[in-house]
Backbone bond lengths (Angstrom), bond angles and torsions (degrees), N, CA, C in turn:
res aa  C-N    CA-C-N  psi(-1)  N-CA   C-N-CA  omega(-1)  CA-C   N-CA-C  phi
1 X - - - 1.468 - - 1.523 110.53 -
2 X 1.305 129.36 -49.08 1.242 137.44 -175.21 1.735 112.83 -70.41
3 X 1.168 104.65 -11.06 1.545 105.51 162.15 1.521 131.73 -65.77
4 X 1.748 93.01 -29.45 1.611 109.85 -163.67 1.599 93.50 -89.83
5 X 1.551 117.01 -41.32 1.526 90.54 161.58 1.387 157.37 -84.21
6 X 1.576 112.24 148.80 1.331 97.98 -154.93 2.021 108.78 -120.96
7 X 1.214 106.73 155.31 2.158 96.84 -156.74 1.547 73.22 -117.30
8 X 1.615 97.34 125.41 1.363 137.69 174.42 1.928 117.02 -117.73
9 X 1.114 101.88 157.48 1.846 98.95 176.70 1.524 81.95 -71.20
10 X 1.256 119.26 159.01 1.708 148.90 140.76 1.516 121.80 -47.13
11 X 1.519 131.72 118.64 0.873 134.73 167.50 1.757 109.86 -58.07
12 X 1.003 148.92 171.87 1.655 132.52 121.68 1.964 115.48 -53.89
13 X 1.167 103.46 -8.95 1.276 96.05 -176.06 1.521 100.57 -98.27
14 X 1.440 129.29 22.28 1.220 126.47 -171.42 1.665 95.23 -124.30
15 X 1.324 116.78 -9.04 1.294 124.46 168.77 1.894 122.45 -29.86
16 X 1.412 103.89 -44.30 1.976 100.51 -147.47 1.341 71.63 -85.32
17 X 2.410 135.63 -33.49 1.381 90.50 -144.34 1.976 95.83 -91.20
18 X 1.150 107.29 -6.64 1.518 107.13 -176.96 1.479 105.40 -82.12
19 X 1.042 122.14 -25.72 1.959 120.77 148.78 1.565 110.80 -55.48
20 X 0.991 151.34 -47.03 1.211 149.04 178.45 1.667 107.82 -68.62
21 X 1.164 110.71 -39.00 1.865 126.89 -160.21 1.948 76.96 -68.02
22 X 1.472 104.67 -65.41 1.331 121.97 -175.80 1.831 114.98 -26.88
23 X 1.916 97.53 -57.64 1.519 79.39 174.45 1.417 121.33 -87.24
24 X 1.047 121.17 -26.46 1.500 121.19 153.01 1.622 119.25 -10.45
25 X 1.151 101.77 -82.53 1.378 114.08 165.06 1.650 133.28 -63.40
26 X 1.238 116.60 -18.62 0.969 86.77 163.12 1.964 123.97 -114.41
27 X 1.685 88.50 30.01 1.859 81.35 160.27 1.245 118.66 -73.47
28 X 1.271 135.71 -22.47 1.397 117.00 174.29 1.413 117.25 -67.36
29 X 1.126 122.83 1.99 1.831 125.32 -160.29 1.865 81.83 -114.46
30 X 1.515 118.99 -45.90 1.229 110.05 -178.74 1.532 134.85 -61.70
31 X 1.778 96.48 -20.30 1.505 107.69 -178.91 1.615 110.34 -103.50
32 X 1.749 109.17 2.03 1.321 102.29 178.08 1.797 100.99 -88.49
33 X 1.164 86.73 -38.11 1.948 80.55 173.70 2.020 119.75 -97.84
34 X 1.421 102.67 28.79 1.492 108.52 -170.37 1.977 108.07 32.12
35 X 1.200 109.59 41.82 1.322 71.12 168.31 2.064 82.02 -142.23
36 X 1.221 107.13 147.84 1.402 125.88 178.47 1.799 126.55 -113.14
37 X 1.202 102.78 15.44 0.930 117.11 -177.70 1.985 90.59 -102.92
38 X 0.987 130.74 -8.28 1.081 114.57 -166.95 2.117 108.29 -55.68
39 X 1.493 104.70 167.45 1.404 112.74 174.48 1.670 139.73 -15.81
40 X 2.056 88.25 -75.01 1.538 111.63 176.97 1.684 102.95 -74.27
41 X 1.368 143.58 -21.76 1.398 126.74 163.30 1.637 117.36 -84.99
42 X 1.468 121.95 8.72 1.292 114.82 179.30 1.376 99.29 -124.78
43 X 1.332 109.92 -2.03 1.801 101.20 170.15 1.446 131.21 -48.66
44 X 1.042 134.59 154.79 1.935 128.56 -176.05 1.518 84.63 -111.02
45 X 1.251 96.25 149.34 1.959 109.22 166.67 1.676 102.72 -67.85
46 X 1.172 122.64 -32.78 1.542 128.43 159.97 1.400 106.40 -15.60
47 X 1.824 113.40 -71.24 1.310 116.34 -143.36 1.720 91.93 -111.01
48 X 1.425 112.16 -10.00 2.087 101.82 166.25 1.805 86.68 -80.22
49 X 1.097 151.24 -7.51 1.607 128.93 179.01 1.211 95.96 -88.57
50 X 1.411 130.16 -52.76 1.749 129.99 -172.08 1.628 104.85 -48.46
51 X 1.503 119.13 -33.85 1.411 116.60 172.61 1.556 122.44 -61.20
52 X 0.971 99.63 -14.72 1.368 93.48 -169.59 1.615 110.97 -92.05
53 X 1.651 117.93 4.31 1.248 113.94 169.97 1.426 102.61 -69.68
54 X 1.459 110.34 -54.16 1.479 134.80 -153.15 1.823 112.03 -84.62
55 X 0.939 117.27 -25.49 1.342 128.09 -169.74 1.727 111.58 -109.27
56 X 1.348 134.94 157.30 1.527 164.16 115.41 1.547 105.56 -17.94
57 X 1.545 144.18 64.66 1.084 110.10 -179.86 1.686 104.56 -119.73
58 X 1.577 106.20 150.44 1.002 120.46 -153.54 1.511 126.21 -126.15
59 X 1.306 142.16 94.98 1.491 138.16 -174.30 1.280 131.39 -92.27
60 X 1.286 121.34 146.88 1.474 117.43 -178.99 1.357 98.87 -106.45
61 X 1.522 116.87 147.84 1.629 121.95 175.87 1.248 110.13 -144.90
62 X 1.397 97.20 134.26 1.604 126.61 170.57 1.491 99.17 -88.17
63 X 0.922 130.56 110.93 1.847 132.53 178.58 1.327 101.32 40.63
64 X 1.112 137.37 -157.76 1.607 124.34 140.89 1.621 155.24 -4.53
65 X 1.289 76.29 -20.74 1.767 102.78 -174.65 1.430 113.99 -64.04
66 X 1.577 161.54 147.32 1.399 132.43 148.99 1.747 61.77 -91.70
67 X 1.754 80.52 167.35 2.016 110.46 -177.08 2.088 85.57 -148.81
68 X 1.201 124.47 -40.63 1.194 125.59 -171.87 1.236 106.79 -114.76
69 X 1.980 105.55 176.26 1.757 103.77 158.64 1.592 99.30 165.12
70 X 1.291 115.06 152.42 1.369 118.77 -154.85 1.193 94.92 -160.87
71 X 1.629 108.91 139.84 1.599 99.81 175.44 1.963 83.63 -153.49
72 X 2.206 85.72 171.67 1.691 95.15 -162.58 1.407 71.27 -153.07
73 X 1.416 91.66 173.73 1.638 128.83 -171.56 1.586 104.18 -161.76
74 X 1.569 117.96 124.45 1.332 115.29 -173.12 1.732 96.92 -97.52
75 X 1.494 122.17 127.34 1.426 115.54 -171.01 1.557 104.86 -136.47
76 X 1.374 114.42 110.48 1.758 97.01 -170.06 1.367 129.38 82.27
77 X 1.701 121.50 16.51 1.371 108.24 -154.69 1.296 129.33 75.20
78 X 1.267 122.03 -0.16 1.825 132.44 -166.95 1.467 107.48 -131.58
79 X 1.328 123.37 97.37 1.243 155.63 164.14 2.021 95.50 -35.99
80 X 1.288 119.81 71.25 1.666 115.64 159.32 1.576 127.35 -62.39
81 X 1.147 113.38 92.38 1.821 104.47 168.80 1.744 115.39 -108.59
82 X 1.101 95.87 141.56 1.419 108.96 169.37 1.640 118.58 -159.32
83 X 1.250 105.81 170.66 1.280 112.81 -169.83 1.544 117.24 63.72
84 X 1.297 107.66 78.45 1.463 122.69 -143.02 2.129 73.91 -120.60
85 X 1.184 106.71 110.28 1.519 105.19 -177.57 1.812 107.80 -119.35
86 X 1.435 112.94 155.78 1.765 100.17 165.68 1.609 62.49 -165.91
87 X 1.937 96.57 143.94 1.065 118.56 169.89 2.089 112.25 -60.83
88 X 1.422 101.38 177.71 1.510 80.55 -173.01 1.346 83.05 -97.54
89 X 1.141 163.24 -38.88 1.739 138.00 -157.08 1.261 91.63 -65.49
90 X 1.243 151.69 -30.21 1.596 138.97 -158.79 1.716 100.78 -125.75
91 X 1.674 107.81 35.64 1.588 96.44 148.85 1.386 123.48 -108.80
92 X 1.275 105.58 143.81 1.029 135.76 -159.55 1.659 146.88 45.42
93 X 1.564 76.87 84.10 1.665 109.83 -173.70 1.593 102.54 -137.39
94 X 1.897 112.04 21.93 1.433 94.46 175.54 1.500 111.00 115.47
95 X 1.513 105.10 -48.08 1.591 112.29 -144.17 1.735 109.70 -63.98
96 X 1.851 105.97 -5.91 1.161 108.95 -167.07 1.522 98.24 -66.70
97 X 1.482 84.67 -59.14 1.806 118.66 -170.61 1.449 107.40 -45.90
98 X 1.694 123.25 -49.45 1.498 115.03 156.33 1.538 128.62 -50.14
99 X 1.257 108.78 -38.80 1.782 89.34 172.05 1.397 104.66 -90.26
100 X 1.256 133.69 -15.95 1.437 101.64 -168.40 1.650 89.22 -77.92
101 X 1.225 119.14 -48.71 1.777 100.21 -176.06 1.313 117.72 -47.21
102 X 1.348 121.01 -14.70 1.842 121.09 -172.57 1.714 99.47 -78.13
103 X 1.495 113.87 -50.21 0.720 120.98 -163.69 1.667 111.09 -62.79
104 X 1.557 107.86 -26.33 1.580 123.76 171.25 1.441 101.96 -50.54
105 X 1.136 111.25 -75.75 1.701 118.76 -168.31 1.349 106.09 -66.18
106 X 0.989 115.97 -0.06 1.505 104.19 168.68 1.513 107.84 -96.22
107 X 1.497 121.99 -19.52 1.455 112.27 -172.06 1.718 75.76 -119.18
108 X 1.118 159.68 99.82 1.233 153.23 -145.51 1.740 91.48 -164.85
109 X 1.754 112.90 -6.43 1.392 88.29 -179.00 2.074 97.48 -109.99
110 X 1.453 103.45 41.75 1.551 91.16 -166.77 2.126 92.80 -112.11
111 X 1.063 89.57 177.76 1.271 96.03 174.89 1.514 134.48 -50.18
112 X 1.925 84.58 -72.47 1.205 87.55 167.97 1.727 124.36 -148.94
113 X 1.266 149.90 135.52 1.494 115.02 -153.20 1.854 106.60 -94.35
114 X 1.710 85.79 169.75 1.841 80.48 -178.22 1.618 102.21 -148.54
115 X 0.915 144.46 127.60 1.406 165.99 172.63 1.472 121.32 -104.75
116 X 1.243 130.18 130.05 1.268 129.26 147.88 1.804 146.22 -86.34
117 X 1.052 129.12 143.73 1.480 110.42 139.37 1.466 127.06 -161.31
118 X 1.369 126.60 -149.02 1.504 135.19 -172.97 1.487 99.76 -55.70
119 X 1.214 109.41 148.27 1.541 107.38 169.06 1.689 104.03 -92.14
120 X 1.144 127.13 23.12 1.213 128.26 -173.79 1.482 103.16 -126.20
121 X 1.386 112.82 -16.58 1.297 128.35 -172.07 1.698 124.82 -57.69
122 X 1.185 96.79 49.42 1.998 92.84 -140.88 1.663 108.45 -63.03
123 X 1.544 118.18 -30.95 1.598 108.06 162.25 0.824 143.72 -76.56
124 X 1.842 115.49 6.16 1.552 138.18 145.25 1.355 102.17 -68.36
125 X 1.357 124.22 -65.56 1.314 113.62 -161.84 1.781 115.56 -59.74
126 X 1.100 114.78 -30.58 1.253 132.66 173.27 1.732 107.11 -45.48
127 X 1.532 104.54 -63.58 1.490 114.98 177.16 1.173 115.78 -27.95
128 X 1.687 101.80 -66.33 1.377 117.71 -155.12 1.342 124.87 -86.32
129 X 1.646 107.50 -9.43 1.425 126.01 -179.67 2.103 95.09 -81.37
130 X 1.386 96.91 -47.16 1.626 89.79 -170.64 1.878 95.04 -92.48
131 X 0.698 109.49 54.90 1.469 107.47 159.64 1.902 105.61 -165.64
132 X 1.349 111.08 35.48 1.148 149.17 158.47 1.643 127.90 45.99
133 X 1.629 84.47 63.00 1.407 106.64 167.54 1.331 115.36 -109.21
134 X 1.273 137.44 165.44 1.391 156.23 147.51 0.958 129.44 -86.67
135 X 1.523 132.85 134.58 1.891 136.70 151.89 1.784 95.91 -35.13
136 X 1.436 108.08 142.42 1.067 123.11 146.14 1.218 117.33 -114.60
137 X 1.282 123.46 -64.57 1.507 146.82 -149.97 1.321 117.92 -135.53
138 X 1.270 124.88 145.46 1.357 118.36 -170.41 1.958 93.00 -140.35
139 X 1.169 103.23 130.25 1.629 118.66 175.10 1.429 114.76 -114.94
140 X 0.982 112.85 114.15 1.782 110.43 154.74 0.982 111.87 -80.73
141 X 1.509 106.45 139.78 1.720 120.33 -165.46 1.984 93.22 -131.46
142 X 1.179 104.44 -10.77 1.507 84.98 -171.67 1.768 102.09 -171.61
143 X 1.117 106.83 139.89 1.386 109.16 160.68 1.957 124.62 -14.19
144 X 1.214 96.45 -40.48 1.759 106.65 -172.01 1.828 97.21 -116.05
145 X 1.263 118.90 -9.97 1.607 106.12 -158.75 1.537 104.18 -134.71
146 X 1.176 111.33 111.79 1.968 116.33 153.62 0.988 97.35 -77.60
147 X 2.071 105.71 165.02 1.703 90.43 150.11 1.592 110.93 -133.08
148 X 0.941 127.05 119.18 1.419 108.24 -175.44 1.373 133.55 -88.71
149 X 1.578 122.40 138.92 1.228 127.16 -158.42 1.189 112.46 -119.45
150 X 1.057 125.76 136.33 1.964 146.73 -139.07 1.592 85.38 -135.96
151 X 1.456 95.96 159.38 1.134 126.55 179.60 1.187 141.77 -133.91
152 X 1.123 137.29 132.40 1.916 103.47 177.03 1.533 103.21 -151.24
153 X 1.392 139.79 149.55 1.450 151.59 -167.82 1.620 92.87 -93.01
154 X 1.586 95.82 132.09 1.660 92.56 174.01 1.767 113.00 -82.43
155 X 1.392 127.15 -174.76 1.112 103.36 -173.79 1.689 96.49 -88.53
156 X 1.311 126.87 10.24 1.450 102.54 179.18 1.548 97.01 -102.31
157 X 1.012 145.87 30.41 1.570 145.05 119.95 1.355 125.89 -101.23
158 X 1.158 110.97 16.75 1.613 119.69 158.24 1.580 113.85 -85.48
């Protein structure tokens, strides 16, 4: 299955279904920390289209389908990604690990990249530790939620 999809830049017209993919995905992150108010489920398609002046954003497609999508912003020399999505029938077959590396070489001219998430998040953290990032920083954002932020040197500061 993961052969047939293929990680393309983002139209803006690919906006409403990677907003939907978006909350999809992230109820499991909302019910691991009970709270649903978090970010990516209160976003407006308003302000995922305004991203797309400013940001790297990136989709995976099954025929028509987005199923993935990943987006970055280079700020300071520091490669930002988030919203690192794969539908749930097609996790884990990779498809994470393919866009977030797409999304690398696409911001591939920044220093260094940096990502967040749940400190509870343990098959995020897993990802991003073996695809060779580090803890830096740890934020509390809420009564129930840290978030922890990883790091990694691109190879043009290696």
């Amino acid at each position: 299955m993961g052969q047939n999809v293929r990680i393309d830049t983002a139209d803006v017209s690919d906006a409403e279904q990677i907003l939907k993919l978006q909350y999809l995905c992230y109820q499991g992150e909302a019910a691991l920390y009970n709270d649903y108010g978090i970010a990516p489920l209160t976003q407006t398609l308003d302000s995922l289209r305004e991203e797309f002046a400013t940001h790297a954003v990136l989709v995976a497609r099954l025929g028509d389908e987005v199923v993935g999508s990943v987006r970055g912003v280079v700020e300071d020399g520091v490669a930002r990604i988030g919203r690192l999505i794969v539908h749930p029938r097609l996790q884990g077959h990779g498809l994470g690990t393919r866009l977030l590396n797409a999304v690398e070489d696409k911001l591939a001219h920044a220093e260094s990249f940096e990502l967040f998430t749940g400190h509870r998040s343990e098959d995020n953290l897993r990802l991003y530790v073996r695809l060779g990032y580090a803890a830096d920083r740890v934020e509390r954002v809420g009564p129930r939620l840290s978030l922890v932020y990883l790091t990694k040197t691109t190879s043009l500061a290696a």
